[in-house]
LUMDOTOR-23198 format. One record per residue: residue number from 1; residue in three letters; x, y, z of N, C-alpha, C in turn. Coordinates in Angstrom, 1 decimal. Layout:
N
{seq: NUM type: ALA n.c1: X n.c2: Y n.c3: Z ca.c1: X ca.c2: Y ca.c3: Z c.c1: X c.c2: Y c.c3: Z}
...
END
This chain:
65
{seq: 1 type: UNK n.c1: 131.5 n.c2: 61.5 n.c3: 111.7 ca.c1: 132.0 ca.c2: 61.2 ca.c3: 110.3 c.c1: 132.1 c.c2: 59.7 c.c3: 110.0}
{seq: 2 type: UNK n.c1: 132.3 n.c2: 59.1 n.c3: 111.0 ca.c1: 132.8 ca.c2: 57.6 ca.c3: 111.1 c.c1: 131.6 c.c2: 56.7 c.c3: 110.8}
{seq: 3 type: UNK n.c1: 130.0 n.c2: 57.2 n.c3: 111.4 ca.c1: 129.2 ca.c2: 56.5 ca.c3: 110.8 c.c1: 128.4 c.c2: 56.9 c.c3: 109.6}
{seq: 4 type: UNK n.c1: 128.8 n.c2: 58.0 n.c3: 109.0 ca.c1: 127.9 ca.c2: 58.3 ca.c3: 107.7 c.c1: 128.9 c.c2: 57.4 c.c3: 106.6}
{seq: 5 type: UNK n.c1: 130.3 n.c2: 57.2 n.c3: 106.8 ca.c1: 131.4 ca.c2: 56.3 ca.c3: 105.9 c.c1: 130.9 c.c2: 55.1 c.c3: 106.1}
{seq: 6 type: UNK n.c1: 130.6 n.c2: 54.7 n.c3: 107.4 ca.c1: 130.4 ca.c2: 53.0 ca.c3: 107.4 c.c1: 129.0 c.c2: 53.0 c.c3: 106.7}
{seq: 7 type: UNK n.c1: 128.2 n.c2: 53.6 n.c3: 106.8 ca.c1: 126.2 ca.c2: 53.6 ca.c3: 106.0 c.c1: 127.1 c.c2: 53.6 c.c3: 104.6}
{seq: 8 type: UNK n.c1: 127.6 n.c2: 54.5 n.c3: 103.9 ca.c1: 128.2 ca.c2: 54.2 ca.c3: 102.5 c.c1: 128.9 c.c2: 52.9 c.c3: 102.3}
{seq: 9 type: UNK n.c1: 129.4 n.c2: 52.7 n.c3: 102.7 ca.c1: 130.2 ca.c2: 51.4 ca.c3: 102.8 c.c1: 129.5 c.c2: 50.2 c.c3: 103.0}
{seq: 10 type: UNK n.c1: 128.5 n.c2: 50.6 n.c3: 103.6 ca.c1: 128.0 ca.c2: 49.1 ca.c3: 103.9 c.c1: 126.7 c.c2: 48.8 c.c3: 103.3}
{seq: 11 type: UNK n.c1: 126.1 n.c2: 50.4 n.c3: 102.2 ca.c1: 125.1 ca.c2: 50.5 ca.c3: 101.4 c.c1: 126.2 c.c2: 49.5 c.c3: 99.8}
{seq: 12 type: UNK n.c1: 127.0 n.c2: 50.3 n.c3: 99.7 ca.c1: 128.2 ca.c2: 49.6 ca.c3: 98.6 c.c1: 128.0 c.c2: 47.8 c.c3: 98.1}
{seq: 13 type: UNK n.c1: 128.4 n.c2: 47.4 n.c3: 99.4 ca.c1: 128.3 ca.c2: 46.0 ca.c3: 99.7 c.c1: 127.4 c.c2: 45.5 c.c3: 99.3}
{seq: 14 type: UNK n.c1: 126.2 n.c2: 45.9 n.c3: 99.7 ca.c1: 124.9 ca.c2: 45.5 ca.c3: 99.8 c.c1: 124.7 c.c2: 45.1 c.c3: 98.2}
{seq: 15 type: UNK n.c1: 125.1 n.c2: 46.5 n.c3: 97.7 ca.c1: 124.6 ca.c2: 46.5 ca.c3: 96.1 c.c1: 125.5 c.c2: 45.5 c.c3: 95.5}
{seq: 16 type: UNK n.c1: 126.7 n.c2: 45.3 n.c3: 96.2 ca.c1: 127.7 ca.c2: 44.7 ca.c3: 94.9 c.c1: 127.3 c.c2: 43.0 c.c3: 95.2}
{seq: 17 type: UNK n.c1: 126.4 n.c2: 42.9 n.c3: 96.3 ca.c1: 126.4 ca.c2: 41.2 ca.c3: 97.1 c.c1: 125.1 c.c2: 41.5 c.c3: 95.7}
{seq: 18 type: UNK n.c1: 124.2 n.c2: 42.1 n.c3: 95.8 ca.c1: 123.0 ca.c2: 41.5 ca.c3: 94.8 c.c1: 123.5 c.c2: 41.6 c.c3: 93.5}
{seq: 19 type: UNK n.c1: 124.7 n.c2: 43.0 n.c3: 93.0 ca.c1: 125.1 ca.c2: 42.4 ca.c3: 91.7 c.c1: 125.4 c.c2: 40.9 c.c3: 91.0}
{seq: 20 type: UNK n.c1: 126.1 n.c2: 40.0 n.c3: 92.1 ca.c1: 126.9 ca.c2: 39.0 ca.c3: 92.2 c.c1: 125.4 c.c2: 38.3 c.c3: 92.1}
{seq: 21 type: UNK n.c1: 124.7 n.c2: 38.5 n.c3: 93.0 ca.c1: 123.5 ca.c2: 37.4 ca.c3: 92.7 c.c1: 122.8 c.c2: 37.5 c.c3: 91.5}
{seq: 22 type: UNK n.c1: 122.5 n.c2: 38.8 n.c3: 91.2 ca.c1: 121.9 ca.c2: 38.8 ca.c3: 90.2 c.c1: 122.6 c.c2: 38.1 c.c3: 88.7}
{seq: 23 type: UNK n.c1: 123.8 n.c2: 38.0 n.c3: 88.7 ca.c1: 124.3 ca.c2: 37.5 ca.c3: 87.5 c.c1: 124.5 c.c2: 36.3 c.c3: 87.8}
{seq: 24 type: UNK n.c1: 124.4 n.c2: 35.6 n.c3: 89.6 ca.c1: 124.4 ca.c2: 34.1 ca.c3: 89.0 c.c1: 123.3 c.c2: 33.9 c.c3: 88.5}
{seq: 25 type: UNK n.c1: 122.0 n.c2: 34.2 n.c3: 88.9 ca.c1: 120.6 ca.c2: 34.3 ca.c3: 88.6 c.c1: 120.4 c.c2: 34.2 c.c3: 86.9}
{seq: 26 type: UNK n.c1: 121.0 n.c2: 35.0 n.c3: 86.3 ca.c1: 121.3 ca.c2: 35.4 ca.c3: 84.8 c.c1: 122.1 c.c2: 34.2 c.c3: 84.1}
{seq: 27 type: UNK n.c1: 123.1 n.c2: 33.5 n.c3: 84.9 ca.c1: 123.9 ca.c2: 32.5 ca.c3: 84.2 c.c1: 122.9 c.c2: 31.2 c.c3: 84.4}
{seq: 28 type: UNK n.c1: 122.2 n.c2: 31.1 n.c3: 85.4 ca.c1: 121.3 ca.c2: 30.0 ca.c3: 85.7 c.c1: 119.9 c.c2: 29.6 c.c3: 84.8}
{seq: 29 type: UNK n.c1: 119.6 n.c2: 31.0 n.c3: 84.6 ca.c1: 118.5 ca.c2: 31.1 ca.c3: 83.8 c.c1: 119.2 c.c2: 30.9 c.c3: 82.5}
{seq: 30 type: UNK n.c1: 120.3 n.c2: 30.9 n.c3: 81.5 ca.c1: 120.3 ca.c2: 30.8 ca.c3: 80.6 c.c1: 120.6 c.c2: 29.7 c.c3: 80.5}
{seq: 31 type: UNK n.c1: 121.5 n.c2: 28.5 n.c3: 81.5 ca.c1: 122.0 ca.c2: 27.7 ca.c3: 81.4 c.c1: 120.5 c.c2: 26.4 c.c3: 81.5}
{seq: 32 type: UNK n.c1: 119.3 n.c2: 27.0 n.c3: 82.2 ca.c1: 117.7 ca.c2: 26.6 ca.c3: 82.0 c.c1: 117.1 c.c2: 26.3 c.c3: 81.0}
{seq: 33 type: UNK n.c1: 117.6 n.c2: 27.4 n.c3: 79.9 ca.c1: 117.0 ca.c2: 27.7 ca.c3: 78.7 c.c1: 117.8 c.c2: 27.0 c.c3: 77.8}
{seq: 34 type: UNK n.c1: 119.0 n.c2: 26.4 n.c3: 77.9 ca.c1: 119.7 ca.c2: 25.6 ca.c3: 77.2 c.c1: 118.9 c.c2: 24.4 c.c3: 77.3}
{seq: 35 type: UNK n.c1: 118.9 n.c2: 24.1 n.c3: 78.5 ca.c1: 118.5 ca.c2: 22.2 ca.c3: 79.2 c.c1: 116.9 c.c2: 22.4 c.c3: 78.1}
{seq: 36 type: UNK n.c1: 116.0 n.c2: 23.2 n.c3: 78.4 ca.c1: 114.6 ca.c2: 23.2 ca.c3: 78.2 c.c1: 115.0 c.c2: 23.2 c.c3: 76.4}
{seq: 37 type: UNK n.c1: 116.2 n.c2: 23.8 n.c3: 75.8 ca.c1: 115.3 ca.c2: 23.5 ca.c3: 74.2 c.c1: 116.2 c.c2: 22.2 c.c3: 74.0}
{seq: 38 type: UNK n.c1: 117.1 n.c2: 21.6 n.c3: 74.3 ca.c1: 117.4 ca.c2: 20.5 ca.c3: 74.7 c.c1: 116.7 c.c2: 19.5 c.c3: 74.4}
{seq: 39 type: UNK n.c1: 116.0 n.c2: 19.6 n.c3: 75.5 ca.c1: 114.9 ca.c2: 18.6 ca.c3: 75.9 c.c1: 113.5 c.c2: 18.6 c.c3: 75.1}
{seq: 40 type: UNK n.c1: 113.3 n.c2: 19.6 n.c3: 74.5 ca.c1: 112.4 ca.c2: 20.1 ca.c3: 73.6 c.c1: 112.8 c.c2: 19.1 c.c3: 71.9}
{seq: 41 type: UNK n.c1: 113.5 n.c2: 19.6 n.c3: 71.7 ca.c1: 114.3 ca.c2: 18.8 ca.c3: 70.6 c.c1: 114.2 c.c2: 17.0 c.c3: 70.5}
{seq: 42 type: UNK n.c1: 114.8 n.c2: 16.4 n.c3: 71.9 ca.c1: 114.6 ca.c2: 15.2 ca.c3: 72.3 c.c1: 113.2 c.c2: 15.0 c.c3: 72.1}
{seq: 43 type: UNK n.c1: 112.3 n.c2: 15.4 n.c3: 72.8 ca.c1: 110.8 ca.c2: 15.2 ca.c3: 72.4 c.c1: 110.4 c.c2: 15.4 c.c3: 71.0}
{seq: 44 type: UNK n.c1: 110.8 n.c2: 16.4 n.c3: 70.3 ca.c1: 110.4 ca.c2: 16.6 ca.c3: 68.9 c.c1: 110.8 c.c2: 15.0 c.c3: 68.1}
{seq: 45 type: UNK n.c1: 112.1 n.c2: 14.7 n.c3: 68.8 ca.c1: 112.5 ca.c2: 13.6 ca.c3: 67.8 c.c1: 111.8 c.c2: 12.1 c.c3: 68.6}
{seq: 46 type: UNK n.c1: 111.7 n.c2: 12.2 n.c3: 69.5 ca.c1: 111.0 ca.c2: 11.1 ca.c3: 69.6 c.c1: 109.4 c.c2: 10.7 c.c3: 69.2}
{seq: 47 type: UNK n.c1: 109.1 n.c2: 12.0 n.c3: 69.4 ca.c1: 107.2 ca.c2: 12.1 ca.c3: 68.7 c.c1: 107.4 c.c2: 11.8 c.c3: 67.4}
{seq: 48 type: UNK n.c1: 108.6 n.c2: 12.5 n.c3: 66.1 ca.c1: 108.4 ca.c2: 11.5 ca.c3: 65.0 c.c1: 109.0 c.c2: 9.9 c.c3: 65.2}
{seq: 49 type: UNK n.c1: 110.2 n.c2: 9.6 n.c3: 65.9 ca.c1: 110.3 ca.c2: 7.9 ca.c3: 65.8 c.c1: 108.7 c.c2: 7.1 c.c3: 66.4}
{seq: 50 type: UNK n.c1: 108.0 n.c2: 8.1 n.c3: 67.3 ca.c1: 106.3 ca.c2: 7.1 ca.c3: 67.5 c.c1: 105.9 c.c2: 7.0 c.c3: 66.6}
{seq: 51 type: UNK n.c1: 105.8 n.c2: 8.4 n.c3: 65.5 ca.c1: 104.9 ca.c2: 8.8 ca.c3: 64.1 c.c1: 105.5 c.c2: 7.5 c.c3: 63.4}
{seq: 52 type: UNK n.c1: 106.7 n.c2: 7.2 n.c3: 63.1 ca.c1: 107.1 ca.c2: 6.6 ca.c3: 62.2 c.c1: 107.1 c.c2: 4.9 c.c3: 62.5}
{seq: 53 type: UNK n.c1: 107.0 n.c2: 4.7 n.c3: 64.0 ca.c1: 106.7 ca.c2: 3.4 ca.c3: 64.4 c.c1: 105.4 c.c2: 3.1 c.c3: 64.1}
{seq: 54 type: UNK n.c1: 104.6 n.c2: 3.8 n.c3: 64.8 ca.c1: 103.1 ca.c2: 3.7 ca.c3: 64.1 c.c1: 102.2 c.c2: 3.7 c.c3: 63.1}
{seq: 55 type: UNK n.c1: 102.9 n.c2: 4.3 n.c3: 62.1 ca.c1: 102.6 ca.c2: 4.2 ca.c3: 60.6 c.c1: 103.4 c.c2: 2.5 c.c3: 60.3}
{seq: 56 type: UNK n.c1: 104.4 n.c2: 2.6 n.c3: 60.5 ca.c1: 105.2 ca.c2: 1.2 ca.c3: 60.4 c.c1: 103.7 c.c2: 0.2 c.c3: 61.0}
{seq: 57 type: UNK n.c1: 103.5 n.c2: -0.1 n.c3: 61.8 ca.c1: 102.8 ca.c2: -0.7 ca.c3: 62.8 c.c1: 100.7 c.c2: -0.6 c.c3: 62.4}
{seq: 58 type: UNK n.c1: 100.9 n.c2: 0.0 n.c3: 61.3 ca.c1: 99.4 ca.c2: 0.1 ca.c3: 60.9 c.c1: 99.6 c.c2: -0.2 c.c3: 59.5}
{seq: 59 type: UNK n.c1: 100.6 n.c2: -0.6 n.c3: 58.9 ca.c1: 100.9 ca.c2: -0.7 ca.c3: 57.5 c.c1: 100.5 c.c2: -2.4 c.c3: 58.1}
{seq: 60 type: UNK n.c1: 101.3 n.c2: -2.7 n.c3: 58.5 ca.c1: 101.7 ca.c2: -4.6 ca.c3: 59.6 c.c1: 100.1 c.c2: -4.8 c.c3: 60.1}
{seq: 61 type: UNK n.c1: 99.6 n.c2: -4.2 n.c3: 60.4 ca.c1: 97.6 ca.c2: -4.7 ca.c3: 61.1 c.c1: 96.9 c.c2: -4.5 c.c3: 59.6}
{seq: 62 type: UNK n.c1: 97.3 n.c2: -3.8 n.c3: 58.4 ca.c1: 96.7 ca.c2: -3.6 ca.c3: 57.3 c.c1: 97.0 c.c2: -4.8 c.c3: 56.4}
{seq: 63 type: UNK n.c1: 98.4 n.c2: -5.3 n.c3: 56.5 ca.c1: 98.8 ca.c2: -6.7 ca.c3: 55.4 c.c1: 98.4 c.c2: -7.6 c.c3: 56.5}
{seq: 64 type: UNK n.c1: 97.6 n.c2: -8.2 n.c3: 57.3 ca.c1: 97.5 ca.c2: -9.1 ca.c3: 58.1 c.c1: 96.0 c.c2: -9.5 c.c3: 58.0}
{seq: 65 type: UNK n.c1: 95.1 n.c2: -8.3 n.c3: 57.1 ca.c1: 93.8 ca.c2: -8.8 ca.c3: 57.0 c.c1: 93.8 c.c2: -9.4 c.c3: 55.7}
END
């Protein structure tokens, strides 16, 4: 009787060790998906200050001829 309790018991564990992982897995991936639109944003806004330096910057090669 003593080892069909410990196979339960130690099947239990098993499951509750990969619950635990799986939700850090779940807080890591979300905390990913924060950084990535983030950083997505950052890009967005710097590709217009190029847009807008470079139009600046072709207006300045245009009054120069």
């Amino acid at each position: 009787m003593f080892w069909p309790m410990l196979a339960i018991a130690l099947g239990f564990l098993g499951i509750a060790v990969l619950g635990v992982l799986a939700i850090r897995v779940f807080l890591e991936v979300q905390r990913l998906g924060r950084q990535v639109a983030h950083t997505t944003e950052r890009i967005s806004q710097a590709a217009g200050d190029l847009e807008t330096a470079a139009a600046g910057l072709a207006r300045t090669g245009e009054s120069l001829r």
